[in-house]
C-alpha positions in Angstrom: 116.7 63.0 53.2 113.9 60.7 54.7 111.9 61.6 57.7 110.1 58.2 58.6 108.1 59.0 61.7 106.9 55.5 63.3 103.2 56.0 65.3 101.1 54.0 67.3 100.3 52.8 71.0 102.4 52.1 73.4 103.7 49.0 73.3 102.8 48.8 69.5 106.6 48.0 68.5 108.0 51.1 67.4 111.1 51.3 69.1 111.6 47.5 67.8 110.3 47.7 64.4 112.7 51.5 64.1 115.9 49.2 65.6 115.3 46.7 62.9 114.7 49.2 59.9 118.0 51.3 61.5 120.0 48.1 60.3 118.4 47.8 57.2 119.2 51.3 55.9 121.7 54.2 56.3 118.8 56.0 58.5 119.4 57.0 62.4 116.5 55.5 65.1 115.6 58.3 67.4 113.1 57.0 69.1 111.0 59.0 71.6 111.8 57.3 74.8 115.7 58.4 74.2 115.1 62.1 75.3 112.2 61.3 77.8 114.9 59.1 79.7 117.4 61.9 79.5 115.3 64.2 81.4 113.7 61.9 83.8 116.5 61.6 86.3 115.9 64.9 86.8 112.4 65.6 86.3 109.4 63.3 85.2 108.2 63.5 81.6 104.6 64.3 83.1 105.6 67.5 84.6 105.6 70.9 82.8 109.4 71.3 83.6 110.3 67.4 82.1 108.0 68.3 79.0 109.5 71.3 78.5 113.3 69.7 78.2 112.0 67.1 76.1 110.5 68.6 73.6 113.4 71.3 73.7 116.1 68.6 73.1 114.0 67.1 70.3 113.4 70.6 68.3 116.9 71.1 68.6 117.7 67.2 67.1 115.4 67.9 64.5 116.7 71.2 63.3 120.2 69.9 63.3 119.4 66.5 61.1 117.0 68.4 58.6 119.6 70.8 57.4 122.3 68.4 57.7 123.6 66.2 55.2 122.6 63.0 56.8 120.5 60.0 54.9 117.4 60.5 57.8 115.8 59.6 60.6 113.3 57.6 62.1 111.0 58.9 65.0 108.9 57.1 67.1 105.7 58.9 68.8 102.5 58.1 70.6 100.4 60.0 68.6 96.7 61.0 70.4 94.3 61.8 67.2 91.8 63.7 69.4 94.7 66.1 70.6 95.0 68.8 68.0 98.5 69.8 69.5 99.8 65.7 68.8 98.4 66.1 65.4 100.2 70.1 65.1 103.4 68.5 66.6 103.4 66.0 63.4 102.8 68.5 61.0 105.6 70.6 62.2 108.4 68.4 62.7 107.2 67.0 59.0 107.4 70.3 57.6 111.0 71.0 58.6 112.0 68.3 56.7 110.0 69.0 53.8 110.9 72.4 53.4 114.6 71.0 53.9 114.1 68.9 51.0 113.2 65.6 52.8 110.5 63.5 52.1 108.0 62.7 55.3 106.9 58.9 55.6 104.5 57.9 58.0 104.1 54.7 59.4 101.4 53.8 61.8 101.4 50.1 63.8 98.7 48.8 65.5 98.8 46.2 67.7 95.7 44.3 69.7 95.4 45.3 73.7 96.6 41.5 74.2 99.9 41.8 72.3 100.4 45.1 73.5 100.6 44.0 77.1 102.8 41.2 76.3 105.5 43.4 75.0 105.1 46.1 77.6 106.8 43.6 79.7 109.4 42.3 77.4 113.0 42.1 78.3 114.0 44.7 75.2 111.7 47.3 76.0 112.5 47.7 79.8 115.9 47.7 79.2 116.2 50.5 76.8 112.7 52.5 78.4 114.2 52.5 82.0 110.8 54.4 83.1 108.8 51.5 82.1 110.1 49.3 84.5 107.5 49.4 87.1 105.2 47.3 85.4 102.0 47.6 87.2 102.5 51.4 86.7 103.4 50.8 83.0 100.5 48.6 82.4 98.0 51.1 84.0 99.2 53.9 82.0 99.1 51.9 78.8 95.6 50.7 79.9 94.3 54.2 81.0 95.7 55.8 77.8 93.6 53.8 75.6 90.5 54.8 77.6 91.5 58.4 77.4 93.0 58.7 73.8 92.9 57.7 70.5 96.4 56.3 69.4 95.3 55.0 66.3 94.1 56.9 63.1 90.4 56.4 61.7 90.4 54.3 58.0 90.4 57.8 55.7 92.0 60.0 58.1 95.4 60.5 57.2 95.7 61.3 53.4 99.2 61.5 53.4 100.9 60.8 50.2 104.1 58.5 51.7 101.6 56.4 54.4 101.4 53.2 55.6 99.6 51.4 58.3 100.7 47.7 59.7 98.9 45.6 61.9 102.4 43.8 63.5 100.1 42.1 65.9 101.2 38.5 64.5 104.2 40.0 62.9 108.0 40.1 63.5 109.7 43.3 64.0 112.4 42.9 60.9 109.3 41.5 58.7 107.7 44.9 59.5 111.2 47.3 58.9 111.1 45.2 55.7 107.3 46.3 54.0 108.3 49.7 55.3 111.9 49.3 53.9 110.1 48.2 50.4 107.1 50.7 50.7 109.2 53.8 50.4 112.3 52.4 48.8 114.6 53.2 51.6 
């Protein structure tokens, strides 16, 4: 079993790039936005009680695919570096796969503010992240997060054996599920 967790900023192209590498293997796209916009009818994903679901609904995904006899899955995650719980959160889900048997593969897209922006307002995205549709709101958040967080990883800081980074910035989404694709021979 493959774990391939897809990182990065909003608006990087994970969702896209995890669609695209769904159809080029036997691995499922769970992508984060799927259990954030389960709960938000009900409550929003900023509150304690919408976090709380969400990351309820994901343990329980997670626990069922890693002992199940399923190819994988591919995860998509904003992931803050200078937020030691994002950083424990990875390490977690990664080790109930590994300790399953599965073999963890991170993948981490970067994308400049300009692109990023651009695609926040894209036709695709809105219509599978219902919660992003107020763009001005969207836009703001995506702005404010970079001023508050670090989304991307520092040259040297993950060590991970099965890594790879990809500026998609000028590339297409199925070009980038296809270095990934050939990078850990999925």
């Amino acid at each position: 079993m493959k774990l391939v967790i897809i990182f990065g900023p909003q608006a990087a192209g994970k969702m896209t790039v995890g669609q695209e590498l769904e159809k080029i293997t036997n691995l499922k796209l769970f992508h984060n936005h799927m259990t954030i916009e389960l709960v938000s009818p009900f409550f929003s994903y900023g509150t304690a009680q919408g976090k709380r679901l969400v990351s309820l609904f994901r343990q329980e995904i997670f626990e069922e695919v890693a002992k199940s006899d399923l190819p994988g899955l591919i995860f998509t995650f904003v992931w803050a570096f200078d937020q030691e719980q994002d950083g424990e959160y990875i390490r977690k889900i990664s080790e109930l796969f590994a300790s399953n048997g599965g073999q963890v593969c991170y993948v981490e897209l970067e994308a400049d503010a300009a692109e990023r922006l651009e695609r926040n307002k894209s036709p695709h995205r809105l219509m599978h992240k219902p919660t992003k549709r107020d763009i001005a709101w969207s836009e703001r958040d995506l702005l404010d997060t970079m001023k508050q967080y670090r989304v991307n990883s520092e040259a040297g800081e993950i060590t991970h054996e099965h890594y790879i980074r990809i500026d998609n910035t000028h590339k297409s989404p199925d070009e980038v599920a296809k270095l990934i694709q050939e990078r850990f021979n999925l």
